[in-house]
N, C-alpha and C positions, 0 to 999 in steps of 0.2 A: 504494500500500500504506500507509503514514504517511497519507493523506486518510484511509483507510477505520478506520486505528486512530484515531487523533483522532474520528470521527464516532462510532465506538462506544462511545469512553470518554465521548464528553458528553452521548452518549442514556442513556449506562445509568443506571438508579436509583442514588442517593445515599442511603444508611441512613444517620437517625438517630442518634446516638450519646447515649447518657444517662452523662450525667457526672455526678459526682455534687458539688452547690453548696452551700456555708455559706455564712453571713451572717454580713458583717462590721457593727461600731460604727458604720462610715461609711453604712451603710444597702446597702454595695454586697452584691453576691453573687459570691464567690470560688471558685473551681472548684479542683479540681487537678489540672488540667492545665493551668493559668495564663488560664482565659477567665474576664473579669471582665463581667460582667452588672450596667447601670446604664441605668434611665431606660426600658428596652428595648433598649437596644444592646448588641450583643454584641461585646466587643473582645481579641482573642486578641494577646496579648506572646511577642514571638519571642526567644526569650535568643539576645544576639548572641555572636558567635564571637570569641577575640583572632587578632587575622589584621595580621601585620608590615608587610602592601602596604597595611593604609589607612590615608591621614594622620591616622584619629581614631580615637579608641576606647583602652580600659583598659592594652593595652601601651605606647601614645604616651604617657598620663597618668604608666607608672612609670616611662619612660624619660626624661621631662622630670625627675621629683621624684629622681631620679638623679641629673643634669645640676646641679638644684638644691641637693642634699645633699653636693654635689662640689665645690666650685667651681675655677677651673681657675688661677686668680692671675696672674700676670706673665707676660709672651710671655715662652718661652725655646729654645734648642734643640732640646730634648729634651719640649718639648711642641707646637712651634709645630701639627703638626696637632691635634690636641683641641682646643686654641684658636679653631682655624680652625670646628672641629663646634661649641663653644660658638656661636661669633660667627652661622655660619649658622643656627643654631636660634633662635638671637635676634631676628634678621632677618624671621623666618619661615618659615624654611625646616622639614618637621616630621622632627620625629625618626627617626619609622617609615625616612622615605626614606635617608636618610643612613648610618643601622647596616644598611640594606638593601644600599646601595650599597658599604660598608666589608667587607660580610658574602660579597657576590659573588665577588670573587676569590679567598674560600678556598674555598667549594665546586669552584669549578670546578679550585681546586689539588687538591681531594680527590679529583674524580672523572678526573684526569690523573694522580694516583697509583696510581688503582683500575687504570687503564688501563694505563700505561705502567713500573709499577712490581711492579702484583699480576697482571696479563694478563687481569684483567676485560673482558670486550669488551662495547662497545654501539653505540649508535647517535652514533657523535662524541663532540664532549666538552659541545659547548652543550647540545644534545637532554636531556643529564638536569637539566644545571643550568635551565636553563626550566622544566622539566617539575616540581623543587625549589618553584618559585617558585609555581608553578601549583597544587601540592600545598597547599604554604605557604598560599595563599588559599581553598584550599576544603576542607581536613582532607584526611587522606591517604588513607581509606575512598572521601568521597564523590568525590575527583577520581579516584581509579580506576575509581569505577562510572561514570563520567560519559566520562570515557575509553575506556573498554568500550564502549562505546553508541555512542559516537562512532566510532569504531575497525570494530564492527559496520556500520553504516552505511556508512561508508567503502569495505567491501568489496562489500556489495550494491552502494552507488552505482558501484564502475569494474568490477561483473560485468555491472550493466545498460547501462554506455554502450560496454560492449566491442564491442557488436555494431552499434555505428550509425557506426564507422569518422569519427569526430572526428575533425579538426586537435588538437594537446596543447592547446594557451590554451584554448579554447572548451571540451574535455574538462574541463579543472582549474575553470574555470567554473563548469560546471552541475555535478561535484561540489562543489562547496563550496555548489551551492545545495542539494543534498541533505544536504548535510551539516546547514546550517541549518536544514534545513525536518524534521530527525532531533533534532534537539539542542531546539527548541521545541516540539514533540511529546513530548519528554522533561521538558522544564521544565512543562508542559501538567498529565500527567499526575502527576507531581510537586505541582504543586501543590493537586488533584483528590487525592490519597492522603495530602497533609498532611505530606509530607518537605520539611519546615526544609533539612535542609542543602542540598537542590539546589534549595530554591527560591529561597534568600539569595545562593546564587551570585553574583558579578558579573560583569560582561561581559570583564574583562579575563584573566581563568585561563580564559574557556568559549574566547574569539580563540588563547589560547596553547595549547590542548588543538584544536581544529581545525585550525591551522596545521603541528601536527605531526604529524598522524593519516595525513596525506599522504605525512609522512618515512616513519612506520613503515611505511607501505605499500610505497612505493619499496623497503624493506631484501629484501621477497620479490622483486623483479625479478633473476633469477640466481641464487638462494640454494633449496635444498630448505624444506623447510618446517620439520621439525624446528631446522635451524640458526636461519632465521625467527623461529624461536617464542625459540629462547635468546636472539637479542640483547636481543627485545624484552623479554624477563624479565629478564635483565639490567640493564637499561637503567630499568627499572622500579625494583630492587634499589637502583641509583645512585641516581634520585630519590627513592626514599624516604630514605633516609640523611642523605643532603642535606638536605630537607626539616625532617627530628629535629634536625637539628643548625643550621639557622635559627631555628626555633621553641625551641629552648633559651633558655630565660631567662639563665642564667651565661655562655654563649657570648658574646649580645648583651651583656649589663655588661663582660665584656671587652674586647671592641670598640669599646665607646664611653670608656670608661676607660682601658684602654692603646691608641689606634689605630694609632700610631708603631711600638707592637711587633709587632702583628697584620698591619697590613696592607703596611708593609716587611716584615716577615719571609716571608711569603707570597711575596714576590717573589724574597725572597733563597734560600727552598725550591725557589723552580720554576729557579731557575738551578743549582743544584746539581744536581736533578735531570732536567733538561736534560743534564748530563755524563755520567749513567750510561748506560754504555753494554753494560752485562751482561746475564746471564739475569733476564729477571722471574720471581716467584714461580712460577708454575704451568709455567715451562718448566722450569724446577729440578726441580721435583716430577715433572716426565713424564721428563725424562730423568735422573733420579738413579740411577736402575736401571745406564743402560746408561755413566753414570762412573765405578758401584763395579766393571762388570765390567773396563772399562780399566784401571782402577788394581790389582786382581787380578794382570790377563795382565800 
């Protein structure tokens, strides 16, 4: 099926598109929709994305001129890690990674708050924080539709190998070769319709959105479908959050300017809340009813 769509989409005619081109001082010819025409060649500029997973690009550039604008002064107590972040970014280390790394353990406090504190349910507590990151690198539109796709796939691939009675390895196998051979047929076409954002993708959010298309699948093993359907929204719900709250520009100056408070405190939250041992919000809420009637009788 994926053979037959890919064959179709590369026989089918290609229409022309008349764009409409000025001329520039430099002799070039300027479109607007960013194709510059010179010589005969036609060269289409793809505006890149700020995306916190890669070591380069305009978020790295402000989060050094930060670093720069800051300086961090004498080792002291109460600074030794920033110090420590100066030092490694100096070395070489790039910045991206580092508030990436500093940035991790509060999402995943948030979505074990969502969880264990609000009664949010999902699929674990990694599943969304990955799935953040994964967002985080390809906007949070196009990794959804991409996830969809994927997710889609997923199902057809373990409806059709249901019936040829696999060992599990060799099952999980040749799904994930469908999975592949779904996810490049999408990038195919994608780049045949001229969609930027899934066509700049990079390989590291499409590996993190395939590896867990498999979890979400497992969630229906024993579950109705409706319930199925809420983690997975859920779970969605958490990574997007997540996700907003990485790509915050104020967040990350935080982080890298206070790290000491950020990312101990982080640690010192999850141990407090570790001790609670009460109703979470939404079991409050279901059984509030049946506390006013005891306290009543």
């Amino acid at each position: 099926m994926l053979c037959l769509i890919a064959l179709f989409v590369y026989a089918a005619p290609v229409k022309a598109q008349m764009v409409p081109v000025t001329a520039t001082l430099s002799g070039e010819l300027a479109t607007e929709s960013g194709i510059t025409v010179q010589s005969g060649i036609v060269e289409r500029k793809i505006e890149e994305k700020t995306d916190l997973t890669q070591p380069t690009g305009e978020t790295k550039n402000k989060l050094e001129k930060l670093l720069e604008d800051n300086p961090v002064g004498e080792l002291h107590w109460n600074n030794f890690l920033r110090y420590a972040v100066n030092k490694a970014v100096k070395n070489g280390v790039p910045v991206n990674t580092v508030v990436l790394i500093l940035l991790f353990p509060l999402v995943v406090a948030i979505v074990t708050a969502a969880r264990h504190l609000i009664g949010v349910r999902g699929a674990g507590i990694l599943t969304p924080a990955l799935l953040s990151v994964a967002f985080l690198a390809t906007g949070i539109w196009a990794g959804m539709a991409l996830f969809a796709i994927i997710l889609i796939v997923t199902v057809l691939g373990r409806t059709i190998l249901g019936g040829f009675k696999l060992q599990y390895l060799p099952r999980v196998s040749l799904l994930l070769w469908i999975v592949s051979a779904g996810v490049f047929v999408t990038l195919f076409v994608a780049s045949i319709w001229n969609v930027s954002q899934l066509v700049t993708v990079g390989i590291f959010p499409i590996l993190i959105l395939m590896l867990l298309a498999e979890t979400f699948i497992d969630l229906q093993a024993g579950r109705s479908g409706s319930e199925a359907r809420a983690l997975i929204f859920q779970t969605f719900i958490l990574a997007m959050i997540s996700s907003l709250i990485l790509a915050s520009e104020m967040v990350q100056r935080v982080v890298l300017m206070s790290p000491e408070l950020t990312f101990f405190g982080v640690a010192v939250f999850d141990l407090f809340m570790g001790r609670y041992t009460g109703l979470r919000l939404s079991e409050y809420l279901m059984y509030r009813g049946i506390a006013k009637e005891d306290e009543e009788e």
